[in-house]
N, CA, C and O atoms as a Maestro MAE file, in Angstrom:
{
 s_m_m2io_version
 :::
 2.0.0
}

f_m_ct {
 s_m_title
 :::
 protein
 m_atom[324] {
  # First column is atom index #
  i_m_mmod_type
  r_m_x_coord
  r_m_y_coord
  r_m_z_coord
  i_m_residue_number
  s_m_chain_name
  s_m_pdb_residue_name
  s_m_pdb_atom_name
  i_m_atomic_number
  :::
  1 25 7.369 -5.031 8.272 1 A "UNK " " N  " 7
  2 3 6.002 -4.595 8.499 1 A "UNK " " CA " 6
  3 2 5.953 -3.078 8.432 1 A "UNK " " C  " 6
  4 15 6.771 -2.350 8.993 1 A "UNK " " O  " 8
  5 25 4.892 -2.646 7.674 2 A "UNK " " N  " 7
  6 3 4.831 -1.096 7.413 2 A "UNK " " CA " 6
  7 2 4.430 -0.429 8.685 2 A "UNK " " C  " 6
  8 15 3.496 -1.031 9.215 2 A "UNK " " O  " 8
  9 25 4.844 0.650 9.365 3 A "UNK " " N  " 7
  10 3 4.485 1.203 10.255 3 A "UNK " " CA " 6
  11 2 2.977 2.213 10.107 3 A "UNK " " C  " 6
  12 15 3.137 2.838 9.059 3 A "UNK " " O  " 8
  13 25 2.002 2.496 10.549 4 A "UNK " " N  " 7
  14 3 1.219 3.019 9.902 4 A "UNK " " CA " 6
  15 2 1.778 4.461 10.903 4 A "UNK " " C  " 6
  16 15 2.402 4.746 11.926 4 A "UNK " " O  " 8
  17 25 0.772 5.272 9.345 5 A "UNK " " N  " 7
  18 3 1.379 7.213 10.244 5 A "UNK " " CA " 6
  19 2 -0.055 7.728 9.696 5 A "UNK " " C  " 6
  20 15 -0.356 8.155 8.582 5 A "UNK " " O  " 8
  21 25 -0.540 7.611 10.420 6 A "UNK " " N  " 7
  22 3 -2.261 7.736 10.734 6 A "UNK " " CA " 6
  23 2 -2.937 7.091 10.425 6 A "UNK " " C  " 6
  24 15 -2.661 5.895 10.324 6 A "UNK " " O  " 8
  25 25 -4.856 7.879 9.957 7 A "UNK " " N  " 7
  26 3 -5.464 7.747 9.581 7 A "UNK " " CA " 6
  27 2 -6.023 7.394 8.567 7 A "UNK " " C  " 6
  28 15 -5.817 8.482 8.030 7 A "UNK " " O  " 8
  29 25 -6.595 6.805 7.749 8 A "UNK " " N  " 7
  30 3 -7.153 6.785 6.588 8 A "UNK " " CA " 6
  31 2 -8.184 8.014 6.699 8 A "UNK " " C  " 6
  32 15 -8.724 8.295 7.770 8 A "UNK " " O  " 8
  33 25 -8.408 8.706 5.537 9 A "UNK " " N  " 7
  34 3 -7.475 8.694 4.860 9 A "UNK " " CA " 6
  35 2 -5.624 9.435 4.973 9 A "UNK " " C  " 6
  36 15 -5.236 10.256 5.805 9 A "UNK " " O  " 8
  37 25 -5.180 9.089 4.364 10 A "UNK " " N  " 7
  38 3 -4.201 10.209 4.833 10 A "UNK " " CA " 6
  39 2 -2.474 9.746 3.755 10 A "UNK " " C  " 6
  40 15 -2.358 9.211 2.652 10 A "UNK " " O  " 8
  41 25 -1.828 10.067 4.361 11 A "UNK " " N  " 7
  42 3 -0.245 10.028 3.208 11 A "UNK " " CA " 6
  43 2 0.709 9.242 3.791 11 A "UNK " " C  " 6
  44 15 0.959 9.450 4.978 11 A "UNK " " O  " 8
  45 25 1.335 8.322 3.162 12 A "UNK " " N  " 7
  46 3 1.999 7.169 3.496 12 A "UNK " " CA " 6
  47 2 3.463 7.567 3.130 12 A "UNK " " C  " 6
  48 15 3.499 7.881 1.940 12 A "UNK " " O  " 8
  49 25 4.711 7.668 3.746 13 A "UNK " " N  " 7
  50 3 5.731 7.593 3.393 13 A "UNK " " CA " 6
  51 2 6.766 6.512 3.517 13 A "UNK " " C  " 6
  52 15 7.444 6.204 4.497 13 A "UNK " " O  " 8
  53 25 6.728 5.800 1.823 14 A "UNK " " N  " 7
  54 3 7.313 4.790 1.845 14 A "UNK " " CA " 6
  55 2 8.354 4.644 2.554 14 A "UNK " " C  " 6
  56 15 9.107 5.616 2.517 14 A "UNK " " O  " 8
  57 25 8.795 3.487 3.414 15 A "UNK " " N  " 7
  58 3 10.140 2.976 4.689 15 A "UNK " " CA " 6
  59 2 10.876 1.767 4.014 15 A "UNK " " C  " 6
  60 15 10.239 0.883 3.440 15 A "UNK " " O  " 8
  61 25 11.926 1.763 4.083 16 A "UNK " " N  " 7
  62 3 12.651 0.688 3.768 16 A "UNK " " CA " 6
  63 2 11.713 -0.941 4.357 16 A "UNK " " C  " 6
  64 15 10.979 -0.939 5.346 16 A "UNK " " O  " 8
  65 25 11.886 -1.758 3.787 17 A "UNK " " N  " 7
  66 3 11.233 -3.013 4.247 17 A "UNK " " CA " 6
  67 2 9.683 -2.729 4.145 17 A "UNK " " C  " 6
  68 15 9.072 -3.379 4.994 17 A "UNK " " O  " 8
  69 25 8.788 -1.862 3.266 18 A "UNK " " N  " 7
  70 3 7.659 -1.688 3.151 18 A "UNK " " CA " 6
  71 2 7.397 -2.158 2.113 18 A "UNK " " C  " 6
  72 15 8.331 -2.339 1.332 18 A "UNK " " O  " 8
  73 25 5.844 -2.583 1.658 19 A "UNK " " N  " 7
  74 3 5.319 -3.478 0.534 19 A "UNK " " CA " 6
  75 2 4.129 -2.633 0.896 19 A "UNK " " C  " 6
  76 15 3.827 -1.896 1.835 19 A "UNK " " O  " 8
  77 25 3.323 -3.219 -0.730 20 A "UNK " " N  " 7
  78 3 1.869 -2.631 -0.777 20 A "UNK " " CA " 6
  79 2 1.012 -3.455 0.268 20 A "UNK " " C  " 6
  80 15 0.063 -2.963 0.879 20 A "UNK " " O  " 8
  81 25 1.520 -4.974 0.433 21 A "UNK " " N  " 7
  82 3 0.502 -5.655 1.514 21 A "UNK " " CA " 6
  83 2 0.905 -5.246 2.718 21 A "UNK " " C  " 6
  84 15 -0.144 -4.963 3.298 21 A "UNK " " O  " 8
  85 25 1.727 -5.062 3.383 22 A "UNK " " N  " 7
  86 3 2.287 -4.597 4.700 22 A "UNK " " CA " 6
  87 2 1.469 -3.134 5.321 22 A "UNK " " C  " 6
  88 15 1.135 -2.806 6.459 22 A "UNK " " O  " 8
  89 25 1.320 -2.352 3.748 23 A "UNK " " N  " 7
  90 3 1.450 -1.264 4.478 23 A "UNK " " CA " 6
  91 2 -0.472 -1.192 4.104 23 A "UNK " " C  " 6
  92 15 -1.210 -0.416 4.711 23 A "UNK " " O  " 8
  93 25 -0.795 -1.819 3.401 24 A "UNK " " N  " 7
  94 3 -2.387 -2.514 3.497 24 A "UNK " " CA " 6
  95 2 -2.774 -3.024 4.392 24 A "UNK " " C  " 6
  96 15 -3.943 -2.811 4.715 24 A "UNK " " O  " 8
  97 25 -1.836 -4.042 5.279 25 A "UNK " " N  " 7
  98 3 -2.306 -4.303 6.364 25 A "UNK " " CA " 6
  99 2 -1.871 -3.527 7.856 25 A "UNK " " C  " 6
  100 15 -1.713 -4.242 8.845 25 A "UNK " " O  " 8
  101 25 -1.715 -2.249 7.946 26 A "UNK " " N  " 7
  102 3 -1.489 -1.464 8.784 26 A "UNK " " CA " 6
  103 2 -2.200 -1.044 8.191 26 A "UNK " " C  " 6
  104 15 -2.339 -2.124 7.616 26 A "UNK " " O  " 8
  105 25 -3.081 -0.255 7.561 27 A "UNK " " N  " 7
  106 3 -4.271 0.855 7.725 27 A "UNK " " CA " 6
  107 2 -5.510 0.186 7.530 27 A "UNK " " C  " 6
  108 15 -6.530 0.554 8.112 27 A "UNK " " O  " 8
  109 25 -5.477 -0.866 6.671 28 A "UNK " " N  " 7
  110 3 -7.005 -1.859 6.844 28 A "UNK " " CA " 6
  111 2 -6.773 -2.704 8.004 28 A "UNK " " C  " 6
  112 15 -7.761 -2.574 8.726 28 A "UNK " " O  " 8
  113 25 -5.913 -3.535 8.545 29 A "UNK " " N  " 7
  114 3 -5.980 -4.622 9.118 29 A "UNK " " CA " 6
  115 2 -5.956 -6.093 8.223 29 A "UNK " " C  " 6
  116 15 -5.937 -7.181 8.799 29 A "UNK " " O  " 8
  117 25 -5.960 -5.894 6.018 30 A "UNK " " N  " 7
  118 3 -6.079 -6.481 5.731 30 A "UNK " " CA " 6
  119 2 -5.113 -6.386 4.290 30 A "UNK " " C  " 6
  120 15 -5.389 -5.910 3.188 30 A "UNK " " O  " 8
  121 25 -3.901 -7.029 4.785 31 A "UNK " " N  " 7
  122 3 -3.145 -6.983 3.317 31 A "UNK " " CA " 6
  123 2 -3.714 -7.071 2.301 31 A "UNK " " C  " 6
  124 15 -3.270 -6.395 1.373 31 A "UNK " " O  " 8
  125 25 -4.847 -7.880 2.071 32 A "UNK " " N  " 7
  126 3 -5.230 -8.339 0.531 32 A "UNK " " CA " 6
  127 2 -5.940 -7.054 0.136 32 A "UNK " " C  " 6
  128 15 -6.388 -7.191 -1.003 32 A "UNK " " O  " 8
  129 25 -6.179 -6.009 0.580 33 A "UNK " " N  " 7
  130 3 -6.666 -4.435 0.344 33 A "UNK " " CA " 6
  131 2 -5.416 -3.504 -0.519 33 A "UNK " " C  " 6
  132 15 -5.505 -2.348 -0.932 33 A "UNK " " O  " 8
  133 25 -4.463 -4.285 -0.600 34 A "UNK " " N  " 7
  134 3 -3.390 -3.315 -1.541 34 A "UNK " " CA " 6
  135 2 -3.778 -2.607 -2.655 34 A "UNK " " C  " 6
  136 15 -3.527 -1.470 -3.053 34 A "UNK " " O  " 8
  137 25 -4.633 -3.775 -3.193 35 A "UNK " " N  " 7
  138 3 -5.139 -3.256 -4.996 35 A "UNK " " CA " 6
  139 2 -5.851 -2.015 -4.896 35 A "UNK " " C  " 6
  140 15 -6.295 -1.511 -5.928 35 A "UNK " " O  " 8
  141 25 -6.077 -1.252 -3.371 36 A "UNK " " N  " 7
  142 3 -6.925 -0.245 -3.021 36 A "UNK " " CA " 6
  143 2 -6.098 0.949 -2.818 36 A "UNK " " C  " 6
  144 15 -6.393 2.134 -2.972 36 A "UNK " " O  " 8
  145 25 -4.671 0.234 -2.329 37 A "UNK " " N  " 7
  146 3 -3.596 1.807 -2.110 37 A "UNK " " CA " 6
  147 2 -2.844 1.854 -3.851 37 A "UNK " " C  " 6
  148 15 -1.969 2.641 -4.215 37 A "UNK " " O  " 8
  149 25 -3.338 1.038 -4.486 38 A "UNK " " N  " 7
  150 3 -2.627 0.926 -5.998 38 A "UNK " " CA " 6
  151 2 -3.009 1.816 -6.714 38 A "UNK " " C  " 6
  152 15 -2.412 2.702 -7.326 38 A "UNK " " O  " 8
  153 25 -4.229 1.499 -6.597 39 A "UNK " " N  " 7
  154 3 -5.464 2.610 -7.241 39 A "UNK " " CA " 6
  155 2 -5.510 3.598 -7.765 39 A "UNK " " C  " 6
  156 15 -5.563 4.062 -8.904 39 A "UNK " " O  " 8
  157 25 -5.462 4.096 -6.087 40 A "UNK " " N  " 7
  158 3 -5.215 5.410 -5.955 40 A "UNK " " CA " 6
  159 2 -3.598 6.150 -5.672 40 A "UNK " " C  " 6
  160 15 -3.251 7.000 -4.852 40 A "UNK " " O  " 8
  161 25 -2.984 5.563 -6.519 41 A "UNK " " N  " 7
  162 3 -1.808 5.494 -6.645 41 A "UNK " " CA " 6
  163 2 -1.494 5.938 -8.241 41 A "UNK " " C  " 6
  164 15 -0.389 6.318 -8.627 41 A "UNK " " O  " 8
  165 25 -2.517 5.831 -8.963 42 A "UNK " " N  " 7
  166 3 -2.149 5.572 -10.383 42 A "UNK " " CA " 6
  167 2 -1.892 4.123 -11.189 42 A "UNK " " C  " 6
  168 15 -1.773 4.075 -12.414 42 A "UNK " " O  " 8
  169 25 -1.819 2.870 -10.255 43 A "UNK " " N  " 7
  170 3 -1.633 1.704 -10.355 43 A "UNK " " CA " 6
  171 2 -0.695 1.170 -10.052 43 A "UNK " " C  " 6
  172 15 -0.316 0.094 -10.514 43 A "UNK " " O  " 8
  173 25 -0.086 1.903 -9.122 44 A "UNK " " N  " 7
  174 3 1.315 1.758 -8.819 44 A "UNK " " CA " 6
  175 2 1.519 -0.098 -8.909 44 A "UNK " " C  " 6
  176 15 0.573 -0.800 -8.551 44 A "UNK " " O  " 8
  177 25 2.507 -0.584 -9.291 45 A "UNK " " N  " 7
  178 3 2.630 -1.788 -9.372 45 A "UNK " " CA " 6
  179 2 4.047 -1.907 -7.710 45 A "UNK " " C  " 6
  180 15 4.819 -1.066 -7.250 45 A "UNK " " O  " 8
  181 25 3.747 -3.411 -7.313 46 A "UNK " " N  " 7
  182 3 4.643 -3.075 -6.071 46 A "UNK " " CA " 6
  183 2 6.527 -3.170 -5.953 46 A "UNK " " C  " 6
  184 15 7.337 -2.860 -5.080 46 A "UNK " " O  " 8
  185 25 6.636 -3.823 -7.464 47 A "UNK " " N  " 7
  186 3 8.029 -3.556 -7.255 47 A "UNK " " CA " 6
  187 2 8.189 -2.159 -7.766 47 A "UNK " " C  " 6
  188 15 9.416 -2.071 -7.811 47 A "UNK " " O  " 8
  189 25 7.743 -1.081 -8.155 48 A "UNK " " N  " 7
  190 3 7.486 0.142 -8.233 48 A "UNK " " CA " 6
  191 2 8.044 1.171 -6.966 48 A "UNK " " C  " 6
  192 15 8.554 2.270 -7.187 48 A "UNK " " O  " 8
  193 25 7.843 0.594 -5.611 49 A "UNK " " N  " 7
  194 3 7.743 1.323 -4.324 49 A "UNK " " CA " 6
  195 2 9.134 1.948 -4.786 49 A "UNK " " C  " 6
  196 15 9.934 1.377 -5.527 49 A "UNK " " O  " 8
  197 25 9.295 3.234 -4.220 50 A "UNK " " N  " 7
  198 3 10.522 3.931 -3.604 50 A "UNK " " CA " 6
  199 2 10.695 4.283 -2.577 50 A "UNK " " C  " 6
  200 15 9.837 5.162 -2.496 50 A "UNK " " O  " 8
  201 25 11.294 4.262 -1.462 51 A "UNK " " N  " 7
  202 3 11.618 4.720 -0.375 51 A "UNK " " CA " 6
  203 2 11.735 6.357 -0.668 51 A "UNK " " C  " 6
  204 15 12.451 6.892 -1.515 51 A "UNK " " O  " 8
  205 25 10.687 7.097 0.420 52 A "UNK " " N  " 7
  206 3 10.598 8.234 0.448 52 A "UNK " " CA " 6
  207 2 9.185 8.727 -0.096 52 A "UNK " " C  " 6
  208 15 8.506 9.714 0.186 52 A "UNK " " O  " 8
  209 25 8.969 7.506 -1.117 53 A "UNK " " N  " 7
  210 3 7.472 7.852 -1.779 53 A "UNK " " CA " 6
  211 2 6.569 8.124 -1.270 53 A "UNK " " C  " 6
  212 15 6.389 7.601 -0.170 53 A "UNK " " O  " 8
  213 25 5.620 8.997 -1.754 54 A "UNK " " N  " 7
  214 3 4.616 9.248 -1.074 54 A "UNK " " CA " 6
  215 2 3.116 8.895 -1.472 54 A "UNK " " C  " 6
  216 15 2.479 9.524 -2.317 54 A "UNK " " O  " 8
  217 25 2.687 7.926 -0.831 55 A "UNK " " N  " 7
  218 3 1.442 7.147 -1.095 55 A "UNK " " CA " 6
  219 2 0.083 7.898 -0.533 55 A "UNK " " C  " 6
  220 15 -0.019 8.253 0.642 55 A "UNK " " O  " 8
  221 25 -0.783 8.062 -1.368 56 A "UNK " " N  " 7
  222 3 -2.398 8.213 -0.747 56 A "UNK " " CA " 6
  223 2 -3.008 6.859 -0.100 56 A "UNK " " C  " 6
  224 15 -2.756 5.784 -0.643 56 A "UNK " " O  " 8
  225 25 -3.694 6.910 0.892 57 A "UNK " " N  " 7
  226 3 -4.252 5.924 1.463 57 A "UNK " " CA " 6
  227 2 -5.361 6.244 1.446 57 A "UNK " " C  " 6
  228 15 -5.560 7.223 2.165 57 A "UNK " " O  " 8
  229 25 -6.636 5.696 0.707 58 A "UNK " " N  " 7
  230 3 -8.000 5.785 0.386 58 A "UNK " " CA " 6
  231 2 -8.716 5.891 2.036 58 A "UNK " " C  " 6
  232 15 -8.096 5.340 2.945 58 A "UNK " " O  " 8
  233 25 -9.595 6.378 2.247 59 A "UNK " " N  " 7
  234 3 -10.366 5.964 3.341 59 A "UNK " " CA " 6
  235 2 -10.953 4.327 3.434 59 A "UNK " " C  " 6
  236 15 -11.403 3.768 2.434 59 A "UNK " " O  " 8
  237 25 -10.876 3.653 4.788 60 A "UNK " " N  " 7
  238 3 -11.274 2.320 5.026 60 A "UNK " " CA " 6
  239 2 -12.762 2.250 3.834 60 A "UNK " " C  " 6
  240 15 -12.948 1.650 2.775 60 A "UNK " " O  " 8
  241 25 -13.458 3.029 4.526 61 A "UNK " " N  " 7
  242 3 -14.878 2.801 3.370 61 A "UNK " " CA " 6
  243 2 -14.613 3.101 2.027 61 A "UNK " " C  " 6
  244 15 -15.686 3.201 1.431 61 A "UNK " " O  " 8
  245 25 -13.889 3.241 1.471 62 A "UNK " " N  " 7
  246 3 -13.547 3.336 0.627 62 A "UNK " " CA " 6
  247 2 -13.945 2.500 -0.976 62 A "UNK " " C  " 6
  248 15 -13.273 1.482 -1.141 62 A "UNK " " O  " 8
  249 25 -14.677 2.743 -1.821 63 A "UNK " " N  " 7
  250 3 -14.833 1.283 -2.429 63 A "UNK " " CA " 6
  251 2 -13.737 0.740 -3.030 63 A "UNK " " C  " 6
  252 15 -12.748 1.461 -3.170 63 A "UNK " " O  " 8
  253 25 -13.722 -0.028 -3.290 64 A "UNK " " N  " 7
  254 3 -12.625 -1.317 -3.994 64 A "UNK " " CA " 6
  255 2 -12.641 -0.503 -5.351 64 A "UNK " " C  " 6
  256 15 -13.656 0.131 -5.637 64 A "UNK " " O  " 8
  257 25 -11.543 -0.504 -6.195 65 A "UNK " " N  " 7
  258 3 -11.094 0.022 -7.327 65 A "UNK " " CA " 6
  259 2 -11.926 -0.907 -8.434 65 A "UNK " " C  " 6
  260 15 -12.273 -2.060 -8.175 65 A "UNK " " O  " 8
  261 25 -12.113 -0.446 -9.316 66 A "UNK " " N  " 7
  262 3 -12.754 -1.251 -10.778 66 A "UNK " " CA " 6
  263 2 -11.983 -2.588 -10.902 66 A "UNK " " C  " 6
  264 15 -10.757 -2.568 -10.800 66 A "UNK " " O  " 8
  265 25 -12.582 -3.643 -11.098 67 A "UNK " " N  " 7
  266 3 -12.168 -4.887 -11.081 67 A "UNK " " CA " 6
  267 2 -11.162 -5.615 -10.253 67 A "UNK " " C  " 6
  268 15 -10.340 -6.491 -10.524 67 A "UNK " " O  " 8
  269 25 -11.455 -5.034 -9.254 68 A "UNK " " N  " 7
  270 3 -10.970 -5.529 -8.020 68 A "UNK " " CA " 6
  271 2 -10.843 -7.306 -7.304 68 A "UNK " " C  " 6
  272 15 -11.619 -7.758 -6.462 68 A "UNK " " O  " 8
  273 25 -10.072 -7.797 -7.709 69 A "UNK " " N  " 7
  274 3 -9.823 -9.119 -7.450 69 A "UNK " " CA " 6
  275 2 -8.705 -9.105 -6.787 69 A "UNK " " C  " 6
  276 15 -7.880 -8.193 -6.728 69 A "UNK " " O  " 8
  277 25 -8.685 -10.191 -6.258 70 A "UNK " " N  " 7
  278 3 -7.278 -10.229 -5.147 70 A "UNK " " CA " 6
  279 2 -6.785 -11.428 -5.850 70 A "UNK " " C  " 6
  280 15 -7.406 -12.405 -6.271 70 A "UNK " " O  " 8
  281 25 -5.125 -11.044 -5.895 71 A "UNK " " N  " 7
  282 3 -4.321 -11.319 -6.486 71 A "UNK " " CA " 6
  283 2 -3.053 -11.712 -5.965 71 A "UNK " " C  " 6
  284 15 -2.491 -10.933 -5.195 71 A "UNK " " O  " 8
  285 25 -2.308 -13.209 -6.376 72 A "UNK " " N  " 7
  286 3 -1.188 -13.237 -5.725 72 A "UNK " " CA " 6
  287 2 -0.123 -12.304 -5.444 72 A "UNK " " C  " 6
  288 15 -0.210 -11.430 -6.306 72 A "UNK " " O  " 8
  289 25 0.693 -12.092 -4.783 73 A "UNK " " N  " 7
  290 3 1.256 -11.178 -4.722 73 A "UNK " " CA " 6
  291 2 2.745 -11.129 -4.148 73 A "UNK " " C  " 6
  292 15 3.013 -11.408 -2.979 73 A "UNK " " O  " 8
  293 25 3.712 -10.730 -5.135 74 A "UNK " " N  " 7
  294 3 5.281 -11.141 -4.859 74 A "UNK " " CA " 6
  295 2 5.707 -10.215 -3.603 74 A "UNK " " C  " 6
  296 15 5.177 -9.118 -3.425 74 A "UNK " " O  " 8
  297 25 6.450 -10.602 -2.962 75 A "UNK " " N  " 7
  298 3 6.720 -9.631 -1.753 75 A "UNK " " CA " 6
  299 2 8.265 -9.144 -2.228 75 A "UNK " " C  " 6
  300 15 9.192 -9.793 -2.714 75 A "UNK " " O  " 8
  301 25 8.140 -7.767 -1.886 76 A "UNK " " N  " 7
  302 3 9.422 -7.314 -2.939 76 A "UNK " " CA " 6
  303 2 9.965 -6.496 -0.950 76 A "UNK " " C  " 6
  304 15 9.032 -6.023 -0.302 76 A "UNK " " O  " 8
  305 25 11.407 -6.469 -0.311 77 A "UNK " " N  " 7
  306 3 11.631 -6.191 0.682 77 A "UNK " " CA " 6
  307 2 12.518 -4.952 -0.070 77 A "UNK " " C  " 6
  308 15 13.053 -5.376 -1.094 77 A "UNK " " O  " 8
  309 25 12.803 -3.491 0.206 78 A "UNK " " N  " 7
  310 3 13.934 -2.704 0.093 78 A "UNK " " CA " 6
  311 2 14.729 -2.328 1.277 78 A "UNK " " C  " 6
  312 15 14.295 -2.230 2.425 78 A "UNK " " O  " 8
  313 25 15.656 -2.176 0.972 79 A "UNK " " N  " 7
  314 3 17.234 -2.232 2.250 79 A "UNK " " CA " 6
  315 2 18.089 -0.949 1.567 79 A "UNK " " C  " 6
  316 15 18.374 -0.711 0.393 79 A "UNK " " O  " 8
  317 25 18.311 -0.386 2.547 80 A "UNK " " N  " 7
  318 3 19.035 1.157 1.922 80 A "UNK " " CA " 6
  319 2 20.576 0.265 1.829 80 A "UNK " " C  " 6
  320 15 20.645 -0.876 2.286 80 A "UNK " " O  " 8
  321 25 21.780 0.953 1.176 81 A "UNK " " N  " 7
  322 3 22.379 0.144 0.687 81 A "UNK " " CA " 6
  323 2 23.447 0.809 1.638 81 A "UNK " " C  " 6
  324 15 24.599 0.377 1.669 81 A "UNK " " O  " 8
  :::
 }
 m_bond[323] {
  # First column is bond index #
  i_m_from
  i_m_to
  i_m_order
  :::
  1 1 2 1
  2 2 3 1
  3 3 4 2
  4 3 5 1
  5 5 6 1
  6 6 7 1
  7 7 8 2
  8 7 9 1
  9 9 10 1
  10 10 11 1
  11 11 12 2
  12 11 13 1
  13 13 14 1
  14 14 15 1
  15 15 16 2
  16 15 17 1
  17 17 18 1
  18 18 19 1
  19 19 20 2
  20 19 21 1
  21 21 22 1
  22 22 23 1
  23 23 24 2
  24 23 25 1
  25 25 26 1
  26 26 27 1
  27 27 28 2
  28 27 29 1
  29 29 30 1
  30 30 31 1
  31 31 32 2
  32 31 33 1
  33 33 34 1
  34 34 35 1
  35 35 36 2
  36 35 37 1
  37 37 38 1
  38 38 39 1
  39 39 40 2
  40 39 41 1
  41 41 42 1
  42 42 43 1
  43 43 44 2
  44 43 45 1
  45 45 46 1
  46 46 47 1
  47 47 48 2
  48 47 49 1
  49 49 50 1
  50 50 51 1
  51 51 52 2
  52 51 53 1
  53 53 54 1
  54 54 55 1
  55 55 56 2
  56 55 57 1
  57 57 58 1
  58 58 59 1
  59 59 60 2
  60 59 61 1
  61 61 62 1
  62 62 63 1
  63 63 64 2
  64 63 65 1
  65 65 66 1
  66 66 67 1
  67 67 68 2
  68 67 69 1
  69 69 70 1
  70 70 71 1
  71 71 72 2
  72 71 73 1
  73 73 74 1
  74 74 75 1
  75 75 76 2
  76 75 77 1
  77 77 78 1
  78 78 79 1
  79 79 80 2
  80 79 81 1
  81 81 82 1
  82 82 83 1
  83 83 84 2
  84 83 85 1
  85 85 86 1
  86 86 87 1
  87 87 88 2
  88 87 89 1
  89 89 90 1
  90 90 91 1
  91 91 92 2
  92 91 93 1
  93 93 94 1
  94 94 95 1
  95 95 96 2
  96 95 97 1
  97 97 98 1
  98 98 99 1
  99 99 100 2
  100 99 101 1
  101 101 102 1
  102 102 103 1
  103 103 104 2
  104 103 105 1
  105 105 106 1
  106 106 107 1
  107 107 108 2
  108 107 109 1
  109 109 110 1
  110 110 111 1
  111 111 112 2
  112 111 113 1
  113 113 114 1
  114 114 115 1
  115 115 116 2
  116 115 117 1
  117 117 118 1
  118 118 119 1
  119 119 120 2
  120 119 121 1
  121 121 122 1
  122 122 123 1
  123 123 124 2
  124 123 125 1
  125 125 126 1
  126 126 127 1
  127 127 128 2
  128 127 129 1
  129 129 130 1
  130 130 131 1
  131 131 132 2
  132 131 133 1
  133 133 134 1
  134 134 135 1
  135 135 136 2
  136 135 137 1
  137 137 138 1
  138 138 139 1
  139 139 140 2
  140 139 141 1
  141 141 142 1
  142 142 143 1
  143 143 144 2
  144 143 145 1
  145 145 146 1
  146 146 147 1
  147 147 148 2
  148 147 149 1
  149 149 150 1
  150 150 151 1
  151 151 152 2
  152 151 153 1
  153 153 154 1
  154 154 155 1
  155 155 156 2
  156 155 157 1
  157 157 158 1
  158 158 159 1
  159 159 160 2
  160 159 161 1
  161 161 162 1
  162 162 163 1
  163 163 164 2
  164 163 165 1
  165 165 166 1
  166 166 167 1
  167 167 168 2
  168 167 169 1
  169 169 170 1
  170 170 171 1
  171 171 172 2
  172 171 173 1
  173 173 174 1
  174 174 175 1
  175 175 176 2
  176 175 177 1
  177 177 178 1
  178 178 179 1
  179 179 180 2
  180 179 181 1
  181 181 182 1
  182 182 183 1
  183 183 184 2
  184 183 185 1
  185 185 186 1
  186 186 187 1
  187 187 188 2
  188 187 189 1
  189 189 190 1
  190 190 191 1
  191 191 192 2
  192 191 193 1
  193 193 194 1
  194 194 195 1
  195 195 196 2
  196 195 197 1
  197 197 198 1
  198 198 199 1
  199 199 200 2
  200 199 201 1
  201 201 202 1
  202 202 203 1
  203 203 204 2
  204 203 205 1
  205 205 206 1
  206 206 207 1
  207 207 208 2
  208 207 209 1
  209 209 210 1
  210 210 211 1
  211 211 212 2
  212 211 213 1
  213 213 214 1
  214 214 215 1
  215 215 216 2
  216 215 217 1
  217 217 218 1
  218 218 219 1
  219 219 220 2
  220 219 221 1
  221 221 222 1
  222 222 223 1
  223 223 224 2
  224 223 225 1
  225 225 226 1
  226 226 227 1
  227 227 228 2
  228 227 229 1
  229 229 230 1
  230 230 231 1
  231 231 232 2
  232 231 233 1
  233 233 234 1
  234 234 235 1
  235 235 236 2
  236 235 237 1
  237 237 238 1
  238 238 239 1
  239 239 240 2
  240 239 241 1
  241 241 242 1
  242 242 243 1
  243 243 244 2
  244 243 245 1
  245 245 246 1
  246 246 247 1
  247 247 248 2
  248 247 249 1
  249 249 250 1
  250 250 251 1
  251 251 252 2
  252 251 253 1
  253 253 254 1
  254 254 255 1
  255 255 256 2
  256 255 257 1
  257 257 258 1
  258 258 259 1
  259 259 260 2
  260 259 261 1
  261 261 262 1
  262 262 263 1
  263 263 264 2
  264 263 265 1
  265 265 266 1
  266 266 267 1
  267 267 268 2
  268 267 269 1
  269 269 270 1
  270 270 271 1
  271 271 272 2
  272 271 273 1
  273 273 274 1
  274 274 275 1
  275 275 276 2
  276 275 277 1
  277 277 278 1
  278 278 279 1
  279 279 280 2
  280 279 281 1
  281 281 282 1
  282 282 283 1
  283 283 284 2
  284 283 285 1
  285 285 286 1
  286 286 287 1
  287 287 288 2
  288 287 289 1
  289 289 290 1
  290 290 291 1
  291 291 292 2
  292 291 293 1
  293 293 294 1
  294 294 295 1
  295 295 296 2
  296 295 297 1
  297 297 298 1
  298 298 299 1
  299 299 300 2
  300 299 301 1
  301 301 302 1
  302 302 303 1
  303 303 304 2
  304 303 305 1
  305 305 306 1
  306 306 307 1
  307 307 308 2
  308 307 309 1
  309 309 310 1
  310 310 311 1
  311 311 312 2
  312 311 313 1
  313 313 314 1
  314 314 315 1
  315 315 316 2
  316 315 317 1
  317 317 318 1
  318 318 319 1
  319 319 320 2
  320 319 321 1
  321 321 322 1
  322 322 323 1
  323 323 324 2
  :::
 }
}
């Protein structure tokens, strides 16, 4: 589970064991909001994440990105080695 480190809006630094839904559902309350930290990400796709990365987190009001559908979604876990 992603730890959240503030506010929306604000900067996310990817943690080992973090995902786009995890860390969607620590600043919305609603994993299926990922396609919203993607976004504004550049589209970041989620096996993409790096530990250390540094993510924008849209504000909650935020609107939903252009064609915004919610989408299954593989859960990818990282483990420092």
């Amino acid at each position: 589970m992603a730890r959240k480190q503030g506010d929306p809006p604000t900067i996310h630094a990817v943690e080992t064991g973090d995902t786009l839904f995890d860390i969607a559902q620590a600043y919305y309350g609603d994993g299926n909001q990922w396609p919203k930290i993607s976004a504004a990400n550049g589209n970041i796709q989620p096996q993409s994440l790096q530990i250390g990365q540094q993510l924008q987190i849209p504000a909650v009001d935020s609107p939903p990105p252009k064609g915004f559908e919610i989408e299954p979604l593989t859960a990818y876990t990282f483990r420092t080695s």
